[in-house]
N, C-alpha and C positions, 0 to 999 in steps of 0.2 A: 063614654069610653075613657076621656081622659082623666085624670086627678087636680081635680079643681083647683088653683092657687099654689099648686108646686110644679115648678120649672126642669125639665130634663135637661132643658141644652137651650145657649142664649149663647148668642152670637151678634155683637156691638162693633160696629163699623172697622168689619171685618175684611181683610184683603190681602192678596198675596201676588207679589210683582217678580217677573222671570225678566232679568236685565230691565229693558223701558217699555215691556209689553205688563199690562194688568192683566193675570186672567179671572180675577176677581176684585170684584174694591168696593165699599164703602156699603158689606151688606151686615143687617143689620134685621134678625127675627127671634122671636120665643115660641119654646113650643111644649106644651103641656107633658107634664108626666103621664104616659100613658095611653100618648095618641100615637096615629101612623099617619107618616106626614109622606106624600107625593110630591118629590123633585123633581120636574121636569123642564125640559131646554134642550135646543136643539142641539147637532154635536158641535164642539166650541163652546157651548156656552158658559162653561166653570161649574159645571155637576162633579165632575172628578176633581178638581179645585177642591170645593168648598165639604167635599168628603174626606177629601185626604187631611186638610184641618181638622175636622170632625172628630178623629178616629188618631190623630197624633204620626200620622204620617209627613208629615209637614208643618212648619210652625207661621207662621202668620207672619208678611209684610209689616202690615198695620194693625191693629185691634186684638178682639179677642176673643177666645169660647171658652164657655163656661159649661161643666158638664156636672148636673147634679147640686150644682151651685161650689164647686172647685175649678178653676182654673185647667183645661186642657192644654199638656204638653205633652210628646211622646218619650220626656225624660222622664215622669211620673208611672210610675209599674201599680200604683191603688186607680188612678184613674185610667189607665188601661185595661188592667183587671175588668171594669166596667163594660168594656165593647165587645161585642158578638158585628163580625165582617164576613160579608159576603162578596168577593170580585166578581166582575162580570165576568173572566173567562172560567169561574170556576177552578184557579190552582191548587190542585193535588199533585203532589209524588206519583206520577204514572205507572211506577215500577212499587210502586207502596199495597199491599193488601189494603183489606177495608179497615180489618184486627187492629195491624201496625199503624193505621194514620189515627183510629183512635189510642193505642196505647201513645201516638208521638203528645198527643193533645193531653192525655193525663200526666204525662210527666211535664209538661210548657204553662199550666193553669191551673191555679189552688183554689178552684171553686169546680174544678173538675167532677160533673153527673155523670160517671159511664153507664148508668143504668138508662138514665135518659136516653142518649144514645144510642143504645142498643134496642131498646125498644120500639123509637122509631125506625131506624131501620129496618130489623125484623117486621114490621107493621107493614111497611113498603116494600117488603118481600127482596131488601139488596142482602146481597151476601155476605158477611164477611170475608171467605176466604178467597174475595174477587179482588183482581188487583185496578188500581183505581185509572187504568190506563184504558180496559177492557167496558166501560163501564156504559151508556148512556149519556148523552148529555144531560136529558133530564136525572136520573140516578149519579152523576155528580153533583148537578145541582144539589139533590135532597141530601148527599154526602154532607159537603158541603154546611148547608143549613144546620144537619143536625151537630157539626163539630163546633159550628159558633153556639148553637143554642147549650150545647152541653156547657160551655164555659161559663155558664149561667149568669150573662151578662143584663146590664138593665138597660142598657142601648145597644139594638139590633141596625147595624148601617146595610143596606142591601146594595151594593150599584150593580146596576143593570143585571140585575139578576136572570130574566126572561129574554135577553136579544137573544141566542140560540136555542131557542127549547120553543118544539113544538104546541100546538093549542093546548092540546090534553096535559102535557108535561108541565104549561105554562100556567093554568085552572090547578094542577095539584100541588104546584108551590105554593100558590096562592092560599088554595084553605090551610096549607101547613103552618104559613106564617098565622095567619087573621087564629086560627086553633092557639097558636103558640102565644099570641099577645091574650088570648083570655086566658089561660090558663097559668100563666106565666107573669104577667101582668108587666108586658115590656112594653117600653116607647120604640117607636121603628121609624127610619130616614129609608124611602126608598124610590131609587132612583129611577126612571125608566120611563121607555117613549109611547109604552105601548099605554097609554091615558085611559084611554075603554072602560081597562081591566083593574086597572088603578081604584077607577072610582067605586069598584064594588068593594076595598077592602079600606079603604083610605078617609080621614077624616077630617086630613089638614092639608093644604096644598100650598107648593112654590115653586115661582115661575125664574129660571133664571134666562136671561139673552144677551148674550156679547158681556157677562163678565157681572155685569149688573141683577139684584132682584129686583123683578117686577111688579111681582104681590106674592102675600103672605098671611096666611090668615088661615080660621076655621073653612069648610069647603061650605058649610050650610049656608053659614052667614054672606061667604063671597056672593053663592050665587041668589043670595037674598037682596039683594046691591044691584045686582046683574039684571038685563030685561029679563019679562018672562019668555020662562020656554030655555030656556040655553041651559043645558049640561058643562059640565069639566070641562070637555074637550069642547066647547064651542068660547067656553070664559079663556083658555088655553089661547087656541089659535088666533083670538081676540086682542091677545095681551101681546103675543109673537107676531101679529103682521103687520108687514113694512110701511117704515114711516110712524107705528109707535112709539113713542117717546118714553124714554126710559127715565123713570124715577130721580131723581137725585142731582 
């Protein structure tokens, strides 16, 4: 899935300190163009952290990210141009039609696909002439998706895309995205506790706990390393229970 020997996003002893608390420090991974990488940690652990770095919403303590092989800052508008974001509670303009929150996204991004857009939604049967207040959570959600994927980004960030959305709603993001990185040929960070479901789309995984990464790597090879018999979520809970000792 991935693109061998080109790097999307490299992040070297990376960390971000609020007064004398770290909610991140000293992490440190690469991850292939073109994979879907699974962040997971419990809450606290520096997922929203090490995303809001990610994506230029915050600028780093210590270290650095490297996005495409350029330096990420959120003063830089070619390497934000670059990111397609997705928030966990799904923010839209409540009082926004479907119409108007695409026309806001054509005039704010110069790589702007309104045809994209439109078609997936159409596809998903949401309205346009619905106002995004009215909507589903799941049908935000895909709202949502499909306004980052129109900005026709090459790194899709997702955080916690699925805590609100039902099984059904939460299986139809899923093939939306896993659809969107074939056809599309995006690298994806994404974040989320629900592991299960992760591993049917997911290629790369990372653990983060109390601020710290715990492992990082290919998922095949992890669990090639790992006894047999253990899945994601057994290498996961492995890596997260007390009295593990954290990297570094």
């Amino acid at each position: 899935m991935s693109d061998a020997g080109r790097s999307a996003l490299v992040a070297s002893g990376l960390g971000r300190r609020f007064g004398r608390l770290w909610a991140l420090r000293d992490c440190s991974f690469e991850l292939p163009e073109g994979s879907i990488a699974a962040l997971v940690g419990p809450n606290g652990a520096g997922k929203t952290t090490l995303l809001t770095l990610t994506i230029g919403l915050a600028e780093p303590t210590a270290g650095r990210v490297e996005l495409f092989g350029r330096r990420m800052s959120g003063r830089d508008g070619a390497a934000l141009a670059e990111i397609g974001f997705v928030a966990q509670d799904h923010p839209l303009y409540r009082g926004f039609t479907v119409a108007e929150l695409l026309r806001m996204g054509r005039a704010l991004n110069r790589r702007w696909d309104e045809a994209l857009a439109r078609q997936r939604l159409e596809r998903l049967e949401i309205p346009l002439r619905r106002r995004a207040g009215t909507l589903s959570g799941g049908q935000q959600a895909q709202v949502c998706l499909a306004l980052a994927l129109a900005k026709r980004p090459r790194l899709l960030v997702l955080d916690e895309p699925l805590a609100s959305l039902d099984p059904l709603a939460r299986r139809e993001f899923l093939d939306a995205v896993s659809q969107s990185v074939r056809s599309e040929h995006l690298t994806v960070v994404f974040s989320s506790h629900v592991v299960t479901e992760l591993e049917q789309v997911c290629d790369h995984l990372m653990v983060l706990s109390r601020g710290r990464l715990r492992v990082a790597g290919p998922i095949g090879q992890l669990l090639r390393a790992a006894p047999s018999g253990w899945g994601v979520e057994r290498l996961v809970l492995d890596e997260l229970r007390p009295g593990s000792e954290v990297p570094g």
